[in-house]
mmCIF file as Biopython writes it, N, C-alpha, C and O atoms, coordinates in Angstrom:
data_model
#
loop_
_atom_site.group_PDB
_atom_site.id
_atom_site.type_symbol
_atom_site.label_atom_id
_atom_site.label_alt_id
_atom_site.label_comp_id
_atom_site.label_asym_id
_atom_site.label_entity_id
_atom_site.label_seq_id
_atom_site.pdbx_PDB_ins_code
_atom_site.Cartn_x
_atom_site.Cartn_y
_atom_site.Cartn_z
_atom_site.occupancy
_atom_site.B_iso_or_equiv
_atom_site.auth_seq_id
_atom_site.auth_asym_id
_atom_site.pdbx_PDB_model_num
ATOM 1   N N  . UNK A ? 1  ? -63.142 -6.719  94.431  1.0 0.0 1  A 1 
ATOM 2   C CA . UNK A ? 1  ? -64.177 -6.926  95.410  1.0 0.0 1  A 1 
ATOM 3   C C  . UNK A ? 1  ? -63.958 -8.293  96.050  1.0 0.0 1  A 1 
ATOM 4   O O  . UNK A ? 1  ? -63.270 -9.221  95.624  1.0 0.0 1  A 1 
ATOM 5   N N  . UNK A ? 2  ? -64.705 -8.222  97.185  1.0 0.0 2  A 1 
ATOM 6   C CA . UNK A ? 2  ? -64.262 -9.852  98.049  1.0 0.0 2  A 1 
ATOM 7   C C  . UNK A ? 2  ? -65.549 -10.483 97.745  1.0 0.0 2  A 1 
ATOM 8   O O  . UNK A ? 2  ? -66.627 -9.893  97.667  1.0 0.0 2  A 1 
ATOM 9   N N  . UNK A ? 3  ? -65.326 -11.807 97.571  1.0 0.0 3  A 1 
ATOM 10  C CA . UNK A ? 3  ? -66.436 -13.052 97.151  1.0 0.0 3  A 1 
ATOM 11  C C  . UNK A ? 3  ? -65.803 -14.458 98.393  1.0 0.0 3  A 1 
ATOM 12  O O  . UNK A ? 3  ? -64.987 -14.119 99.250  1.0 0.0 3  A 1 
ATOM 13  N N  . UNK A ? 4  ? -66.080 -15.312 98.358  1.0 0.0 4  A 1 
ATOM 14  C CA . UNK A ? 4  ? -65.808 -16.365 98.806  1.0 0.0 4  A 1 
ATOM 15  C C  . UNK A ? 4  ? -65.734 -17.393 97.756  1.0 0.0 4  A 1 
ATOM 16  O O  . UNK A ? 4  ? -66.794 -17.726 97.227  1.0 0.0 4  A 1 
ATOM 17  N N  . UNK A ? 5  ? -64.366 -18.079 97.287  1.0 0.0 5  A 1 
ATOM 18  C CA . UNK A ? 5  ? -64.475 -19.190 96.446  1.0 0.0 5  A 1 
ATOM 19  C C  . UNK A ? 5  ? -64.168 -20.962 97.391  1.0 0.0 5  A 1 
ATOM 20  O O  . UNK A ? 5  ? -63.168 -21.284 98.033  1.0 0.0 5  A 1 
ATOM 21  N N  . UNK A ? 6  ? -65.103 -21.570 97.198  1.0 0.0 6  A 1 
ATOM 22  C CA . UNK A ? 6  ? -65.033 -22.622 97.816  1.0 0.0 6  A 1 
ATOM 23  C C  . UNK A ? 6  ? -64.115 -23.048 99.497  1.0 0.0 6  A 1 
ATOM 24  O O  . UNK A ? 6  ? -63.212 -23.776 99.911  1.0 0.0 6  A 1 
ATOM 25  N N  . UNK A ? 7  ? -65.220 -21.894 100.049 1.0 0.0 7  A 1 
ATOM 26  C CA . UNK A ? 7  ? -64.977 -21.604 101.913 1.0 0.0 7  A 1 
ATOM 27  C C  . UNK A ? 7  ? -63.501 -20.630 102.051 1.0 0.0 7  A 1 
ATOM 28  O O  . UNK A ? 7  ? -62.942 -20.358 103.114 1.0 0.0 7  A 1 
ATOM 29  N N  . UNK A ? 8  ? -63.134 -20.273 100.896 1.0 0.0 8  A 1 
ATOM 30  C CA . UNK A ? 8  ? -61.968 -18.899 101.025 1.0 0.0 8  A 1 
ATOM 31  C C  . UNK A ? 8  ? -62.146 -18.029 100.072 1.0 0.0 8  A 1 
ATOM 32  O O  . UNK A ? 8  ? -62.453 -18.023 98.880  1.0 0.0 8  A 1 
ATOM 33  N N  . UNK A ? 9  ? -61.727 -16.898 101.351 1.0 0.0 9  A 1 
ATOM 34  C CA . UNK A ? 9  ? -62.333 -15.393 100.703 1.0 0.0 9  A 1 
ATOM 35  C C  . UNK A ? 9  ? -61.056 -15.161 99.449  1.0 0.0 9  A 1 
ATOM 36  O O  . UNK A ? 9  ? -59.926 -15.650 99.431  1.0 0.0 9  A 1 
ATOM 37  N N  . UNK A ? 10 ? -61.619 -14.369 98.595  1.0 0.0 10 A 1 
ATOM 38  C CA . UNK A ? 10 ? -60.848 -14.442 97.220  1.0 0.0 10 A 1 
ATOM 39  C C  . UNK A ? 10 ? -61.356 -12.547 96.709  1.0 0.0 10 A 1 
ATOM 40  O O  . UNK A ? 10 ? -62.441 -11.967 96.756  1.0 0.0 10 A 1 
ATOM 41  N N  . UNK A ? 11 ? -60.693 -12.330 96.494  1.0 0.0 11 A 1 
ATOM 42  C CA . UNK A ? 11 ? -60.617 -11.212 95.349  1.0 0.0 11 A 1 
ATOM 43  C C  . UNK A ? 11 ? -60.678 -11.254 94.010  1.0 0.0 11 A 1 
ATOM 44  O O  . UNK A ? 11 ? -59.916 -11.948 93.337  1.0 0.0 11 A 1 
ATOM 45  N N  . UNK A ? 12 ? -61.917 -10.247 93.355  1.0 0.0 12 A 1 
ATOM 46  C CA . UNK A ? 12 ? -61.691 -10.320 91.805  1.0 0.0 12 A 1 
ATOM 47  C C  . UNK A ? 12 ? -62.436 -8.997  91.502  1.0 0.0 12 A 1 
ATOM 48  O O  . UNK A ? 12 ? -63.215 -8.437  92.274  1.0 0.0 12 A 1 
ATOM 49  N N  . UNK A ? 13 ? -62.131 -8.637  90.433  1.0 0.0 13 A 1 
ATOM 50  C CA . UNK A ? 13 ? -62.227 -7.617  89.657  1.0 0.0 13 A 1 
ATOM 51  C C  . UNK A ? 13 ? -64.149 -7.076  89.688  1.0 0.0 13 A 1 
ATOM 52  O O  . UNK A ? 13 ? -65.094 -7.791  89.354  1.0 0.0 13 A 1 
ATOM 53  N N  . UNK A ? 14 ? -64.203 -5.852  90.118  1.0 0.0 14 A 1 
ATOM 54  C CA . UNK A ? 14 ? -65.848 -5.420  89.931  1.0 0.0 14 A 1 
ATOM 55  C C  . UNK A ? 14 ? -66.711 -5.888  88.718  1.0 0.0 14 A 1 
ATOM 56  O O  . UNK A ? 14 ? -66.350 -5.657  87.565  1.0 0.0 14 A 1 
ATOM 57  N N  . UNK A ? 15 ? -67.490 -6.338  88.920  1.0 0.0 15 A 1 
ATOM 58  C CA . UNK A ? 15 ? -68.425 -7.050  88.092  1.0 0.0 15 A 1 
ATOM 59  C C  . UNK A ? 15 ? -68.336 -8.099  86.934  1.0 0.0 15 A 1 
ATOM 60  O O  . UNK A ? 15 ? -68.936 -8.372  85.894  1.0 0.0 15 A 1 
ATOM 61  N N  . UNK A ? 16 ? -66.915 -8.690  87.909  1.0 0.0 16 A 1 
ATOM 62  C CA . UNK A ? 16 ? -66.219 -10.364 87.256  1.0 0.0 16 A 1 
ATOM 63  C C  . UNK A ? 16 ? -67.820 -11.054 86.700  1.0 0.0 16 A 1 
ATOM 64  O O  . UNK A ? 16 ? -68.937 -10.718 87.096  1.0 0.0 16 A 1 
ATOM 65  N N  . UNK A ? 17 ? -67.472 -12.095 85.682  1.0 0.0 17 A 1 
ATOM 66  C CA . UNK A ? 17 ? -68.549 -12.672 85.728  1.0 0.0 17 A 1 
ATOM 67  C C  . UNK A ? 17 ? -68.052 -14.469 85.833  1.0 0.0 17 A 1 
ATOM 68  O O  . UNK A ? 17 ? -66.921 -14.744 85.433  1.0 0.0 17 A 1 
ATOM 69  N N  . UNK A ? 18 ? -68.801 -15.415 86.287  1.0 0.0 18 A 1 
ATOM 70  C CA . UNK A ? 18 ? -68.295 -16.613 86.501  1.0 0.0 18 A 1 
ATOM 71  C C  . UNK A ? 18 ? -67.158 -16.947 85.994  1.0 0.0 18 A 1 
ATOM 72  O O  . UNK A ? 18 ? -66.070 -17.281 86.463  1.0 0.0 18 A 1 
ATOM 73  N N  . UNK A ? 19 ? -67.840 -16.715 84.342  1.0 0.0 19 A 1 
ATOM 74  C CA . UNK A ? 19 ? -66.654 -17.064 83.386  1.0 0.0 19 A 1 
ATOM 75  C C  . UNK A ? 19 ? -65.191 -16.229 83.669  1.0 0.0 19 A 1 
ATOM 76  O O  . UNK A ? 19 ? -64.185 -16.938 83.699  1.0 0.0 19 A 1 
ATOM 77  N N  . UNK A ? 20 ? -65.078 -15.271 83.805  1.0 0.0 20 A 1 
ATOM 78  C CA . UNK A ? 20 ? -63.978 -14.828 84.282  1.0 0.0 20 A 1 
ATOM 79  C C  . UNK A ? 20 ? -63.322 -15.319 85.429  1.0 0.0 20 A 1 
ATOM 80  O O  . UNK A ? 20 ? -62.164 -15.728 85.338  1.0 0.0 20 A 1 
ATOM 81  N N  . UNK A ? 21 ? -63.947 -15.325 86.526  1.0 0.0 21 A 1 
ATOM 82  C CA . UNK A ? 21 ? -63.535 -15.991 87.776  1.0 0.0 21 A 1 
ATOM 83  C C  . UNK A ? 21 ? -62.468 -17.839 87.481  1.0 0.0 21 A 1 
ATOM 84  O O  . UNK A ? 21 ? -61.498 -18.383 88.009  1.0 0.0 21 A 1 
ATOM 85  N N  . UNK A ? 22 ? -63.481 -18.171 86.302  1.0 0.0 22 A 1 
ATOM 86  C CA . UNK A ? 22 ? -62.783 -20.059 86.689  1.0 0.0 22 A 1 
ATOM 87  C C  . UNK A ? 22 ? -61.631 -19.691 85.543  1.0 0.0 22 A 1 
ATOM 88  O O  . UNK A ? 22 ? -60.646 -20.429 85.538  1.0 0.0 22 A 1 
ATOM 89  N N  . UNK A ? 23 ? -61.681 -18.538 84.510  1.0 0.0 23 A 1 
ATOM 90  C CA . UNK A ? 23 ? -60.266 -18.615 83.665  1.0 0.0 23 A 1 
ATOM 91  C C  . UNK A ? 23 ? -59.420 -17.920 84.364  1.0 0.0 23 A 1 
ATOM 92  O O  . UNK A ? 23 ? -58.327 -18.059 83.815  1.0 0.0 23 A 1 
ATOM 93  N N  . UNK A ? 24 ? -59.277 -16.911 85.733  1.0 0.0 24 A 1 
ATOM 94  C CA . UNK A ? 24 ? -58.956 -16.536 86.195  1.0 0.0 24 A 1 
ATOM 95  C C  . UNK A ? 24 ? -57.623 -17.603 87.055  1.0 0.0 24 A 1 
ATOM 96  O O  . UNK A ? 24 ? -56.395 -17.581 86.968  1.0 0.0 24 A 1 
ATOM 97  N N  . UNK A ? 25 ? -58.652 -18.531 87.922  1.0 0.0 25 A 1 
ATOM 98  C CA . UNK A ? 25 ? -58.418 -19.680 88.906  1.0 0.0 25 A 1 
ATOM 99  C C  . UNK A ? 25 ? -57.819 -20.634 88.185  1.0 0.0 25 A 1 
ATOM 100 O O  . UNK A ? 25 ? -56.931 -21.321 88.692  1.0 0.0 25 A 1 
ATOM 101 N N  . UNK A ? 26 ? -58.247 -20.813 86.836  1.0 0.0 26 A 1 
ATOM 102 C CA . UNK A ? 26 ? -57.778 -22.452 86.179  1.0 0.0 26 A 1 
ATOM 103 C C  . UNK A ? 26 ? -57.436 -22.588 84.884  1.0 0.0 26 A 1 
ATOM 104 O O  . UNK A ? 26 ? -57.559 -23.597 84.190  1.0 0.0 26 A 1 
ATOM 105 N N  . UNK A ? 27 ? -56.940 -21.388 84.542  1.0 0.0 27 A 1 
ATOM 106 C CA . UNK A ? 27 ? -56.489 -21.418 83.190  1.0 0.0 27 A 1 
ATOM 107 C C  . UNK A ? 27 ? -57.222 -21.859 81.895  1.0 0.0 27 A 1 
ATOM 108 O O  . UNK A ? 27 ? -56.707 -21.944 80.780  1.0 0.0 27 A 1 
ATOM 109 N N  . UNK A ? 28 ? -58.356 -22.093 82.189  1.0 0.0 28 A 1 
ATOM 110 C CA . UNK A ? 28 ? -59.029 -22.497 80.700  1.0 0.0 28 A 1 
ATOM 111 C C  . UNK A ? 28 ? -59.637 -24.100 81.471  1.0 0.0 28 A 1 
ATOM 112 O O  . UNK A ? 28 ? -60.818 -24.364 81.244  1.0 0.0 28 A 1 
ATOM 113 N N  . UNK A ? 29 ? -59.172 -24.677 81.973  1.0 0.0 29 A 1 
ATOM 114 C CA . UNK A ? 29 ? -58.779 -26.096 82.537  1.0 0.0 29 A 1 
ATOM 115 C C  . UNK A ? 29 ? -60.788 -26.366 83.009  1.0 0.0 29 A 1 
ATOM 116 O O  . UNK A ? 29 ? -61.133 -27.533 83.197  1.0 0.0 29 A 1 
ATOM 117 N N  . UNK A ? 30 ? -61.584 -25.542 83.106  1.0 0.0 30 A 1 
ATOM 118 C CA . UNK A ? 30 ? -62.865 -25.868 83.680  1.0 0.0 30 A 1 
ATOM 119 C C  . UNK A ? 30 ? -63.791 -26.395 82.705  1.0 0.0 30 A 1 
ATOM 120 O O  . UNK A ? 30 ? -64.961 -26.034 82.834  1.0 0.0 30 A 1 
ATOM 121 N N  . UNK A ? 31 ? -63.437 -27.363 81.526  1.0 0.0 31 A 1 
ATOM 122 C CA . UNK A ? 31 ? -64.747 -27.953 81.178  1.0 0.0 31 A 1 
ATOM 123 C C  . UNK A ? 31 ? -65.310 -28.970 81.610  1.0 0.0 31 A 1 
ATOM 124 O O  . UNK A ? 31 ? -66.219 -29.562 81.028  1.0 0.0 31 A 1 
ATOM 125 N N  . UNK A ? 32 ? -64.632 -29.388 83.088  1.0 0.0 32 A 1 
ATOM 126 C CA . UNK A ? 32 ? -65.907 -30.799 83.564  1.0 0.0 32 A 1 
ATOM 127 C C  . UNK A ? 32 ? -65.522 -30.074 85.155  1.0 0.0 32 A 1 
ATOM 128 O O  . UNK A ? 32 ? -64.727 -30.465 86.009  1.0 0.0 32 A 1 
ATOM 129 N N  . UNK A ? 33 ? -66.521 -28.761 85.140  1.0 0.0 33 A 1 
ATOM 130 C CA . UNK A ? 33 ? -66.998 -28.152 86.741  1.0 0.0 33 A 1 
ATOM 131 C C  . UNK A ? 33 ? -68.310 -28.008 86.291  1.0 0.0 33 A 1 
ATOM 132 O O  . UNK A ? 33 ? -68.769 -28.024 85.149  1.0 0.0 33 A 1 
ATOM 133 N N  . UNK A ? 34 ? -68.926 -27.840 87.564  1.0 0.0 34 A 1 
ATOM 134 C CA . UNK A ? 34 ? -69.914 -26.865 88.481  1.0 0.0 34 A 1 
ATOM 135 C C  . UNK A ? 34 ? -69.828 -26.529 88.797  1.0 0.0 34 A 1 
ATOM 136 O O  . UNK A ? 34 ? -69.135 -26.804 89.776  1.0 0.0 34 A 1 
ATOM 137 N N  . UNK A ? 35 ? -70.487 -24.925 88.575  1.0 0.0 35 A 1 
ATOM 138 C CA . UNK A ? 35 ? -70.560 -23.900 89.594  1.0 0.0 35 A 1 
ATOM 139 C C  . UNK A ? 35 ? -71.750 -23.796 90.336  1.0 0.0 35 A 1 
ATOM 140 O O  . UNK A ? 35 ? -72.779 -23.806 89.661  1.0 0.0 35 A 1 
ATOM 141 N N  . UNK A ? 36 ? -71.862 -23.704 91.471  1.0 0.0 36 A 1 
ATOM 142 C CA . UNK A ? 36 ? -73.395 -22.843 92.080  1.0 0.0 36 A 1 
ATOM 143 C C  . UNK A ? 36 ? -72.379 -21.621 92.467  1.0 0.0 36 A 1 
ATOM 144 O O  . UNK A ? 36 ? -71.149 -21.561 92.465  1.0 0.0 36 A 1 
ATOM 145 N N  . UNK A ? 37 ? -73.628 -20.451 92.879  1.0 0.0 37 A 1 
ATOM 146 C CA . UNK A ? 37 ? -73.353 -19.315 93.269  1.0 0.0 37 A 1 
ATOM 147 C C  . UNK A ? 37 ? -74.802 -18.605 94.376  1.0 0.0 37 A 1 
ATOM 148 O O  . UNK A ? 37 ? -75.983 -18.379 94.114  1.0 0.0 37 A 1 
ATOM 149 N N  . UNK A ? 38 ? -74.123 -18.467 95.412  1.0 0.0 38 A 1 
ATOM 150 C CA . UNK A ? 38 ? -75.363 -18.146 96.600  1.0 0.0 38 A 1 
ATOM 151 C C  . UNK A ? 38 ? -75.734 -19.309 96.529  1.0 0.0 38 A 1 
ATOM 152 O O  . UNK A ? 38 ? -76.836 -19.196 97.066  1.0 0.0 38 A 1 
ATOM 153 N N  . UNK A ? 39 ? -75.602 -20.809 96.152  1.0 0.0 39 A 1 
ATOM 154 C CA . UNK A ? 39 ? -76.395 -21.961 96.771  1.0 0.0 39 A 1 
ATOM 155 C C  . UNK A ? 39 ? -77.269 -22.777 95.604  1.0 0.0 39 A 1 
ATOM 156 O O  . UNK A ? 39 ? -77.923 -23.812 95.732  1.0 0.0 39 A 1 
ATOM 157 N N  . UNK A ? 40 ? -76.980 -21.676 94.032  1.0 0.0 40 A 1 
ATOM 158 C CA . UNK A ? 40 ? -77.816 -22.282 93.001  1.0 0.0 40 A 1 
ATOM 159 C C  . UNK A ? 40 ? -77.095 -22.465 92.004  1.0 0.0 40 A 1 
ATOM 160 O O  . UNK A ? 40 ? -76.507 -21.556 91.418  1.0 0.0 40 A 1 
ATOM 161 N N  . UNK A ? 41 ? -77.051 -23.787 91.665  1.0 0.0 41 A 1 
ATOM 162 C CA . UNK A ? 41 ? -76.112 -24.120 90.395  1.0 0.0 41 A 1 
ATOM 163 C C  . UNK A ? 41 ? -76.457 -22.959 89.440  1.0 0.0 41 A 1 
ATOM 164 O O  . UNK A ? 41 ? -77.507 -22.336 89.283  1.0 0.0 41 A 1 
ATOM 165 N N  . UNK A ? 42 ? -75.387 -22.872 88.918  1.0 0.0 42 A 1 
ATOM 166 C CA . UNK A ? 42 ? -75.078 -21.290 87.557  1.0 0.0 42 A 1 
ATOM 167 C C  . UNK A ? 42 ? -74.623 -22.525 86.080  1.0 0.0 42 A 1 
ATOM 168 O O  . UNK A ? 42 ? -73.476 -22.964 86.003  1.0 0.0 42 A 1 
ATOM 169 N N  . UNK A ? 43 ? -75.765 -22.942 84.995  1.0 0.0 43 A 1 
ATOM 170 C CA . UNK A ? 43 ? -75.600 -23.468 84.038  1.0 0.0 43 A 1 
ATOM 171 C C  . UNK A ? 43 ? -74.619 -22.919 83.378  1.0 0.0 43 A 1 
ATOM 172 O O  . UNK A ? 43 ? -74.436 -21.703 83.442  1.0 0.0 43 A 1 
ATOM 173 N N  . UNK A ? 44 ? -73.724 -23.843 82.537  1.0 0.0 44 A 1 
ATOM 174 C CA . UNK A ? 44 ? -72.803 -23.477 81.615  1.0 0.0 44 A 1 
ATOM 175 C C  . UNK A ? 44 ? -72.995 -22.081 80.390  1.0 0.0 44 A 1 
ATOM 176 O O  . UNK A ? 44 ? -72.168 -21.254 80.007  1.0 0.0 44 A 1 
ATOM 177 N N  . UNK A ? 45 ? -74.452 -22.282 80.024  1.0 0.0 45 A 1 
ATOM 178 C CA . UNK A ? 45 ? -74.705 -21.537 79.432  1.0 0.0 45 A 1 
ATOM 179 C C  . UNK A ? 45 ? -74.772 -20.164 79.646  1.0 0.0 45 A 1 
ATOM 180 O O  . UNK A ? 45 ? -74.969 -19.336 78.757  1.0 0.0 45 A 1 
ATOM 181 N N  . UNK A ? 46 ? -74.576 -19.878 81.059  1.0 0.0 46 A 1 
ATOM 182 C CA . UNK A ? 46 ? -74.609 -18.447 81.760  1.0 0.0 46 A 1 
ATOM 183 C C  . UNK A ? 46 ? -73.691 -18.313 82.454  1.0 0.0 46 A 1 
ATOM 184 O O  . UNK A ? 46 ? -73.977 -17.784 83.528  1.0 0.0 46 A 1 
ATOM 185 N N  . UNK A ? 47 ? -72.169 -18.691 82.250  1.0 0.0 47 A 1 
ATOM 186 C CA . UNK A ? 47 ? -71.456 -18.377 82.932  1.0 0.0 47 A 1 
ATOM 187 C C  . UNK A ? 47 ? -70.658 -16.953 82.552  1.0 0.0 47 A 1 
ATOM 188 O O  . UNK A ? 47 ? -70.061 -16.123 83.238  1.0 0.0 47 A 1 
ATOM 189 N N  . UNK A ? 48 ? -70.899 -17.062 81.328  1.0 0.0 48 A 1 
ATOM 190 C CA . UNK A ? 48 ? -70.565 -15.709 80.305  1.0 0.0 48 A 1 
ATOM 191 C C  . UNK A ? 48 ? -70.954 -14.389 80.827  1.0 0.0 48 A 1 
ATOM 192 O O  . UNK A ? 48 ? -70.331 -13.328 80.853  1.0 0.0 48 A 1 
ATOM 193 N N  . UNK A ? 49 ? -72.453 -14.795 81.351  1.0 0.0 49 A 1 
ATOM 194 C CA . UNK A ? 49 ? -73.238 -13.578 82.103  1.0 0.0 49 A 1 
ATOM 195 C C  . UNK A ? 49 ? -73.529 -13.368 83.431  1.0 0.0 49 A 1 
ATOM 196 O O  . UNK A ? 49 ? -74.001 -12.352 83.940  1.0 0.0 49 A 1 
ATOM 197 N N  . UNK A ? 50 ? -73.241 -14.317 83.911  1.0 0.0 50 A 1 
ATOM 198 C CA . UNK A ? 50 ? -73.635 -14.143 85.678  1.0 0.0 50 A 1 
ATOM 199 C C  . UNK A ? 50 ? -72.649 -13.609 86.117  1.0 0.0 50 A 1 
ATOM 200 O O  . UNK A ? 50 ? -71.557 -14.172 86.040  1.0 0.0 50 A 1 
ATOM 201 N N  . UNK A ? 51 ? -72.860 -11.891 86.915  1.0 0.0 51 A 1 
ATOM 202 C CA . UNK A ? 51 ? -71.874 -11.512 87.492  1.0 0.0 51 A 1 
ATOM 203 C C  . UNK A ? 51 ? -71.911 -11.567 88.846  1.0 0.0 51 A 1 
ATOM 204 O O  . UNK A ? 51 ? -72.879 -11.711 89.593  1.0 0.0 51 A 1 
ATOM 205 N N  . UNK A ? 52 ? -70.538 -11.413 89.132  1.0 0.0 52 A 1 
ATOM 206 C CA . UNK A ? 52 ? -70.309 -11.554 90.814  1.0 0.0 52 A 1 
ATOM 207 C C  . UNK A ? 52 ? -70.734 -10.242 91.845  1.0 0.0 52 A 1 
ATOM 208 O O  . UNK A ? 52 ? -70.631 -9.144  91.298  1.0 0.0 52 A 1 
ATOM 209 N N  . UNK A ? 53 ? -71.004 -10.237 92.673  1.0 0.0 53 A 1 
ATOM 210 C CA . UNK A ? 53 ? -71.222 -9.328  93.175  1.0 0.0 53 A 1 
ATOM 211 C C  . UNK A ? 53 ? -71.011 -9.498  94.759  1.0 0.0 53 A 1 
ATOM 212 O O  . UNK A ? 53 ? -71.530 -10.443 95.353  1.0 0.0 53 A 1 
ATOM 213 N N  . UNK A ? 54 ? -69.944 -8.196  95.644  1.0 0.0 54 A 1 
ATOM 214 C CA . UNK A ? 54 ? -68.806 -8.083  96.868  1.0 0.0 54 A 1 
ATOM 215 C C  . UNK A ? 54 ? -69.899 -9.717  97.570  1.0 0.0 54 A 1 
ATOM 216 O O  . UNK A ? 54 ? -70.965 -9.800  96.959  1.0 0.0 54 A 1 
ATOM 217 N N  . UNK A ? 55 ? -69.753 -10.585 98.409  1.0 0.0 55 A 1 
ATOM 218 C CA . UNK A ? 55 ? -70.341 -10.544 99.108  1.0 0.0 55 A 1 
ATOM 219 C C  . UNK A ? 55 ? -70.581 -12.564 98.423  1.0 0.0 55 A 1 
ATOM 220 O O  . UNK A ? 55 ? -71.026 -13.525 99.050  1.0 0.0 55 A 1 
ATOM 221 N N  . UNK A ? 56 ? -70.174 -12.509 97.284  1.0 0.0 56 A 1 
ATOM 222 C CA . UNK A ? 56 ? -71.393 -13.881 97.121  1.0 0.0 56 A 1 
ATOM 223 C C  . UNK A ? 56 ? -70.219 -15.138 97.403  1.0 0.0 56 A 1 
ATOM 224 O O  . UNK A ? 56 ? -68.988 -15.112 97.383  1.0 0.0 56 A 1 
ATOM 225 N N  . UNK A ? 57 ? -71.033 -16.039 97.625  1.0 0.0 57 A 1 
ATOM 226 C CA . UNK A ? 57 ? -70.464 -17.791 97.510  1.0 0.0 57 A 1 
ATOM 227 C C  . UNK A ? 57 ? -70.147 -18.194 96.621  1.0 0.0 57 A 1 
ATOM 228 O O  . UNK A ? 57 ? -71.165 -18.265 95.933  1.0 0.0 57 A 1 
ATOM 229 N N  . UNK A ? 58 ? -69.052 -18.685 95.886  1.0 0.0 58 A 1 
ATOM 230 C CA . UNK A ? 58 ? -69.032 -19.697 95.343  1.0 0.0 58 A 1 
ATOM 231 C C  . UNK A ? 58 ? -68.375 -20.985 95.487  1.0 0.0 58 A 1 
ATOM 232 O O  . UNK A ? 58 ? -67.343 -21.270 96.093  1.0 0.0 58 A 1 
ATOM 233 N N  . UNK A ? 59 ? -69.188 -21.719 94.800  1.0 0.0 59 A 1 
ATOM 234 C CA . UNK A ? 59 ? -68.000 -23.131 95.184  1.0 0.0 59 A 1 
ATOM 235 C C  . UNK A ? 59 ? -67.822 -23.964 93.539  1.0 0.0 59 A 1 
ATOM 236 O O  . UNK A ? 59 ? -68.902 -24.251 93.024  1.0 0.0 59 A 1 
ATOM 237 N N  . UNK A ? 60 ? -66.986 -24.217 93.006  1.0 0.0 60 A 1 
ATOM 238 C CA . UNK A ? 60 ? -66.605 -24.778 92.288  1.0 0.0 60 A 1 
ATOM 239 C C  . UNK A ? 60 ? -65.900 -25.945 92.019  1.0 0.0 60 A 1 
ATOM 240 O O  . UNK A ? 60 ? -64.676 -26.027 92.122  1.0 0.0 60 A 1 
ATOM 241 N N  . UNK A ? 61 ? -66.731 -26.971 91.631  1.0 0.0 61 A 1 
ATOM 242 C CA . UNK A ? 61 ? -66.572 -28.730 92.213  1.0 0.0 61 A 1 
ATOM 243 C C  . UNK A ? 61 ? -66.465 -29.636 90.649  1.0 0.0 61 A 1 
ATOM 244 O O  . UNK A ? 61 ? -67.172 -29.622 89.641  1.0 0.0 61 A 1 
ATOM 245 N N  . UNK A ? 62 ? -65.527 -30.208 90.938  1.0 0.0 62 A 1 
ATOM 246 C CA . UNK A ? 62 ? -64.948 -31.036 89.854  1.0 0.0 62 A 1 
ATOM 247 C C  . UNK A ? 62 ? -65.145 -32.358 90.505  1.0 0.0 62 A 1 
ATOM 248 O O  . UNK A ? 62 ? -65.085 -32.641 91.702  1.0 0.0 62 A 1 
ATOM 249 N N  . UNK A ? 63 ? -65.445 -33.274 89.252  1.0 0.0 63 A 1 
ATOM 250 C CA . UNK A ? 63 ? -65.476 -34.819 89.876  1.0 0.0 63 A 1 
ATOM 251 C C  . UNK A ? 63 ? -64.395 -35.261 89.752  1.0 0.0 63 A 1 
ATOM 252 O O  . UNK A ? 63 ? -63.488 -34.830 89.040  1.0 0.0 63 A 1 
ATOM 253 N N  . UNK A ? 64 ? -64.403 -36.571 90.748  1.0 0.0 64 A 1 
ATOM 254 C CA . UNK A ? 64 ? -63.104 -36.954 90.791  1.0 0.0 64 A 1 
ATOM 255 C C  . UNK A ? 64 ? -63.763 -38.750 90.238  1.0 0.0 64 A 1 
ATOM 256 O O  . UNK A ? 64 ? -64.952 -39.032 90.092  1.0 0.0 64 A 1 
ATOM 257 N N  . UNK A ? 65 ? -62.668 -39.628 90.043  1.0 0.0 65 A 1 
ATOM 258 C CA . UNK A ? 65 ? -62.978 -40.869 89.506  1.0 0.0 65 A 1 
ATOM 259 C C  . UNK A ? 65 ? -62.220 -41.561 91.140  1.0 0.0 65 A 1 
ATOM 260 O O  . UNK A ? 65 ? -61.553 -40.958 91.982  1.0 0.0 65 A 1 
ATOM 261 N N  . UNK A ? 66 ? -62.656 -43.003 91.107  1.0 0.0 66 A 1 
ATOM 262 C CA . UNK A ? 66 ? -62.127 -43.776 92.160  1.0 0.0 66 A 1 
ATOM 263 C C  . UNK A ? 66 ? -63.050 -44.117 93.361  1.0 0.0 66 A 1 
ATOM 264 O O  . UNK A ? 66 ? -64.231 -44.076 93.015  1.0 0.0 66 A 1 
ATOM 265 N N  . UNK A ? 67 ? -62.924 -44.348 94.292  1.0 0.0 67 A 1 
ATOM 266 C CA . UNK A ? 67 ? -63.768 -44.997 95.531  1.0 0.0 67 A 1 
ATOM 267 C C  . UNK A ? 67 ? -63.361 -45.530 96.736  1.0 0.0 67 A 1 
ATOM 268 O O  . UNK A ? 67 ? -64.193 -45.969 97.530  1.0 0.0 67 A 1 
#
């Protein structure tokens, strides 16, 4: 199904759920992100369960150090 990951459209599997999506994208590599999805941060604790569905936003934002 098509989603949008951070302003590009992306493909993933019917009823991906977050967590699938960032091991998908980053190999394991996502323990210092945020996700929102449709515009509302998605807590760590629910990334296990929030599924995607054709159509949604996400953006997935890592900090960076420096200035």
């Amino acid at each position: 199904m098509q989603v949008t990951v951070n302003g590009a459209p992306a493909e993933v599997q019917e009823a991906a759920t977050v967590a699938a999506l960032l091991a998908a994208r980053g190999g394991g590599e996502h323990r210092r992100v945020a996700v929102a999805l449709n515009g509302e941060v998605v807590p760590r604790s629910r990334w296990e369960t929030t599924r995607l569905a054709p159509g949604d936003s996400i953006e997935v934002l890592a900090p960076t150090a420096g200035g």
